[in-house]
C-alpha positions as CSV (number, residue, x, y, z in Angstrom):
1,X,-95.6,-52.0,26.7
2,X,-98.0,-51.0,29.2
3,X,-101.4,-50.9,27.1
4,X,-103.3,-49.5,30.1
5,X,-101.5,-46.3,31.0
6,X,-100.3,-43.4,28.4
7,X,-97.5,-43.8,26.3
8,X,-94.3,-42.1,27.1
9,X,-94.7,-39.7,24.6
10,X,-98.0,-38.5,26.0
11,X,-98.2,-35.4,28.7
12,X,-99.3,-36.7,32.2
13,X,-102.7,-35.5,32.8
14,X,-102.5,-31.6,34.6
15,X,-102.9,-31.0,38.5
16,X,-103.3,-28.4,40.2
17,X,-105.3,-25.4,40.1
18,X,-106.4,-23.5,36.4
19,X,-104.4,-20.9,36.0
20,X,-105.1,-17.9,32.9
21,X,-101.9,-15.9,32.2
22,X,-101.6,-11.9,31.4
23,X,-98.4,-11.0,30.3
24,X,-97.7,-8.9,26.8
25,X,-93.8,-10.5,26.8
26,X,-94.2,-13.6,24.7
27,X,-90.8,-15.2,25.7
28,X,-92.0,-14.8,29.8
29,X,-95.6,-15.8,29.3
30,X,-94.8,-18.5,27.4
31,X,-91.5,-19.6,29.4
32,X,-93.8,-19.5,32.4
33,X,-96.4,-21.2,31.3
34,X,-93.9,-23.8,30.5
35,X,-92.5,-24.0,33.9
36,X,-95.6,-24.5,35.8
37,X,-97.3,-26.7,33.5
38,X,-94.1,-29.1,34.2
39,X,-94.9,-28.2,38.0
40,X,-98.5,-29.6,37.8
41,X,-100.0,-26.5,37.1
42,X,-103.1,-26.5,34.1
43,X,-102.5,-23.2,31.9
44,X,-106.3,-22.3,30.9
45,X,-105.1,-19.2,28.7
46,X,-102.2,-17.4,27.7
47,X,-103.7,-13.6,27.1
48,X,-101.2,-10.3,26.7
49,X,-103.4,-7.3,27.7
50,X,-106.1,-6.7,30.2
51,X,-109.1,-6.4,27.9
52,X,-108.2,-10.3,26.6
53,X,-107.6,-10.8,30.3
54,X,-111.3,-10.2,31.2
55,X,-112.6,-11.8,28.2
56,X,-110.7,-15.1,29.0
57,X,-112.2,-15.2,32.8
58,X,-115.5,-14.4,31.3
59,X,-114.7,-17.6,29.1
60,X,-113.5,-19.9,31.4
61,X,-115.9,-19.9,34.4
62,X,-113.2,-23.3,36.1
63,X,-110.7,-20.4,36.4
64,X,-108.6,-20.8,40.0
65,X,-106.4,-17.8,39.7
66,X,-105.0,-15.2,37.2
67,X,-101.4,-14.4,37.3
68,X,-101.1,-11.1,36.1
69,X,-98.4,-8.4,35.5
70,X,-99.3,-4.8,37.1
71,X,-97.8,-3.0,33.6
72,X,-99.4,-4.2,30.6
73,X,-100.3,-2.3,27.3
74,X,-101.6,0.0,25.8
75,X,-99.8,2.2,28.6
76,X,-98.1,0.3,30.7
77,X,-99.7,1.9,33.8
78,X,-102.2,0.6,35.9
79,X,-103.8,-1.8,33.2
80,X,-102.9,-5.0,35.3
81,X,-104.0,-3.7,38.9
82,X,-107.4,-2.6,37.4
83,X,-108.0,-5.9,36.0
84,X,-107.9,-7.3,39.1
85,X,-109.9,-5.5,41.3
86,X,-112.5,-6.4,38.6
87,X,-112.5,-9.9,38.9
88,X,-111.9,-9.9,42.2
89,X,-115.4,-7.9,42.3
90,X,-116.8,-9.6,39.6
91,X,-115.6,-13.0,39.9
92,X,-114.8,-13.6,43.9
93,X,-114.0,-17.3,43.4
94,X,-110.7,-16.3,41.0
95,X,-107.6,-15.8,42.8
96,X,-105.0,-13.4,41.3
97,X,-101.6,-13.3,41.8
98,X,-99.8,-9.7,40.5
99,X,-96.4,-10.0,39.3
100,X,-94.6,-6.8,39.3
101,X,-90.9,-5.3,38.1
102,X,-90.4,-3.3,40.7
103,X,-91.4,-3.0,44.3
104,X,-94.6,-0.6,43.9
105,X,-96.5,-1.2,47.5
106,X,-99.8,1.0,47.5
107,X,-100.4,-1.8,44.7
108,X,-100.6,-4.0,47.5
109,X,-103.4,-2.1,49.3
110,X,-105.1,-1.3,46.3
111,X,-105.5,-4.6,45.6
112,X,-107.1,-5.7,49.0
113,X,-109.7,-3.2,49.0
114,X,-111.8,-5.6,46.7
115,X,-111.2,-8.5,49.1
116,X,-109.8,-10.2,51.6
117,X,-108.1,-13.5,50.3
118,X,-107.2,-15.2,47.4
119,X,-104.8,-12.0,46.7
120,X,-101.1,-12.3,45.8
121,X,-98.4,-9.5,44.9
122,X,-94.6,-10.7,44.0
123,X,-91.6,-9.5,41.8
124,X,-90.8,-11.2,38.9
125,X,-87.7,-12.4,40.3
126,X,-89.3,-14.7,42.1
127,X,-90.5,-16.3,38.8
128,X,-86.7,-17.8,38.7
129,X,-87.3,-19.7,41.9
130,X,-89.9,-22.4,40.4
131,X,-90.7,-24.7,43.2
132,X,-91.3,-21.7,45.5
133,X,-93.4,-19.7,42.6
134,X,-95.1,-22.3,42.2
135,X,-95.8,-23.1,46.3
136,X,-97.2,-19.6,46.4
137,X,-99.6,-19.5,43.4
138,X,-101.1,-22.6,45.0
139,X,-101.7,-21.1,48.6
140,X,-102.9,-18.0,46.9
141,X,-105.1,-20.2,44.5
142,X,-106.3,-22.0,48.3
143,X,-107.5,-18.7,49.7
144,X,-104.0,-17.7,51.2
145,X,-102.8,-14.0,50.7
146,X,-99.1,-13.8,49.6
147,X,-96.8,-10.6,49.4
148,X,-93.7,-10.5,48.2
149,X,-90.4,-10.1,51.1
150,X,-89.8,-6.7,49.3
151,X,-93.0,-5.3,49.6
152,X,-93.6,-6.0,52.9
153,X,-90.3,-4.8,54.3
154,X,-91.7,-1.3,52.6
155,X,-95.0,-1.3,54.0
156,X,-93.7,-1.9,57.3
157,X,-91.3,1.2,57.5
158,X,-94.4,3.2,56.5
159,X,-97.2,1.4,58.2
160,X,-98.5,4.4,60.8
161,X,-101.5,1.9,62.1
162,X,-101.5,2.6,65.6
163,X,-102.5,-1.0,66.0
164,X,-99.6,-2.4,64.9
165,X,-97.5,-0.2,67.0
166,X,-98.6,-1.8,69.7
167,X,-97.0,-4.6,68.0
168,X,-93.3,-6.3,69.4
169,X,-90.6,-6.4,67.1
170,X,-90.9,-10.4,67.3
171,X,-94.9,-10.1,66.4
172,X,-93.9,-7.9,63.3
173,X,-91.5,-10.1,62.0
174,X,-94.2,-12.9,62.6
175,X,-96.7,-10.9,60.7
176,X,-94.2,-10.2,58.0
177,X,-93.8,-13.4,57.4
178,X,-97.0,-15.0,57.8
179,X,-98.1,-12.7,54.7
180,X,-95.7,-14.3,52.8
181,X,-97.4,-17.3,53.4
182,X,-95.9,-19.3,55.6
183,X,-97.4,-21.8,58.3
184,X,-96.3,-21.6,61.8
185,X,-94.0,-24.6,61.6
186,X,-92.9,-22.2,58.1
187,X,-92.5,-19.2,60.4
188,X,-90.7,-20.9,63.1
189,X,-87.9,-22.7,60.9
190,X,-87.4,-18.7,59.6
191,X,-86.9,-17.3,62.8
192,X,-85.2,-20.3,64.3
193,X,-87.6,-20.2,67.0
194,X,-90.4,-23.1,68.4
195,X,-93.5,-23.5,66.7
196,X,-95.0,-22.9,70.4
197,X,-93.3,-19.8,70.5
198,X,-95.1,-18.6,67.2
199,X,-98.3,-20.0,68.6
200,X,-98.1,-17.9,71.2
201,X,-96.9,-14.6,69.2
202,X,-99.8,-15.3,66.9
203,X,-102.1,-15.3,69.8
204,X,-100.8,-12.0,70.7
205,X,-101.3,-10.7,67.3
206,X,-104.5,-11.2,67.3
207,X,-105.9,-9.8,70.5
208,X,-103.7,-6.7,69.8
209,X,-105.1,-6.4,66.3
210,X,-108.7,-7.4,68.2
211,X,-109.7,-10.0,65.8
212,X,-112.1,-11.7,68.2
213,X,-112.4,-15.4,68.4
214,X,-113.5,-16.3,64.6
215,X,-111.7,-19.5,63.0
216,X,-108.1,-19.5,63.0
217,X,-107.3,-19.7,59.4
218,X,-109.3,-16.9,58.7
219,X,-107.9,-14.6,61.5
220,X,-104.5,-15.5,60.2
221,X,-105.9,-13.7,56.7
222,X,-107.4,-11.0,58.6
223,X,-104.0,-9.9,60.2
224,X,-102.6,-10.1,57.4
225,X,-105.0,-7.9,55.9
226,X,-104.8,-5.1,58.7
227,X,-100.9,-5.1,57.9
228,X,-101.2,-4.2,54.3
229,X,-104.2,-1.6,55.0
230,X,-102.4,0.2,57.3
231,X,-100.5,0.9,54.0
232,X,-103.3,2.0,52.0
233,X,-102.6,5.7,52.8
234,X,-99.4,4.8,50.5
């Protein structure tokens, strides 16, 4: 027996970032809290309405990001989203990642109107798809914004930002899938193109969108940003 390290039966300590859950189904807050603590993930809080949702990030100032569902009670409405812009106003170091049914995309641009990173918006679906859930909640939890395939294919056909006309049909499937997430060596494997070639759409991006000369990371955000507010009108 190893006297130095824990026993077999004891949990390996938690890595990763400190994640509060809102969701009022028992069976999926609890099955995913289960899933991602097995990924590395540290479940602060398991809540299942929006008023305990606050309270817990109130409680737990270590907080890295809520994952939250839009619909929660008492009427199933807007309960979630509302939440969120909260602590995104009130507590700019939490991420939050929105989990949603269906594919509701103004959510999206609600959302980012109380900032600019540390924002995600999936479908629950995804939830089945653990290593890639969990990939996301992490690069939202890093800063990153994340939105889900779905939504983005529907802000896109209704996206009237005159910028983003300007846009190539290669640049908009770049920017489609760079707010999903991805890194350029990320994009490039999806379009089966180099990762110089994406360098170089990038580029283009972001003198079309006029994003100046600020650090790259955080003109990848912005352009991701002025995709999903050119939805806002939604």
């Amino acid at each position: 027996m190893n006297m130095h390290g824990p026993s077999e039966h004891e949990p390996a300590p938690a890595q990763g970032p400190r994640v509060i859950i809102a969701e009022d189904s028992v069976l999926l807050r609890e099955g995913m809290a289960l899933l991602l603590q097995e990924s590395g993930v540290h479940i602060l809080d398991q809540v299942g309405d929006a008023r305990a949702l606050l309270e817990s990030v109130a409680t737990h100032p270590q907080t890295d990001l809520c994952l939250i569902d839009i619909r929660m009670p008492p009427t199933y409405s807007e309960e979630g989203i509302e939440a969120a812009v909260h602590i995104r106003r009130q507590h700019p170091q939490v991420a939050v990642l929105l989990l949603s049914q269906h594919v509701v995309s103004r959510y999206a641009a609600d959302l980012l109107g109380a900032g600019s990173t540390k924002v995600g918006y999936l479908l629950k679906d995804r939830i089945a798809h653990i290593e890639e859930f969990s990939a996301t909640l992490r690069r939202v939890a890093d800063g990153g914004a994340a939105i889900d395939p779905e939504v983005i294919t529907q802000l896109l056909s209704r996206n009237r930002d005159h910028a983003l006309q300007n846009l190539t049909p290669r640049e908009n499937e770049v920017l489609q899938i760079m707010a999903q997430g991805l890194n350029n060596a990320g994009i490039a494997t999806e379009l089966t193109i180099t990762e110089r070639a994406v360098e170089k759409h990038i580029r283009s991006i972001f003198t079309k969108l006029d994003l100046g000369q600020d650090e790259h990371e955080h003109r990848r955000v912005q352009a991701v940003l002025h995709f999903l507010r050119g939805a806002h009108h939604l």
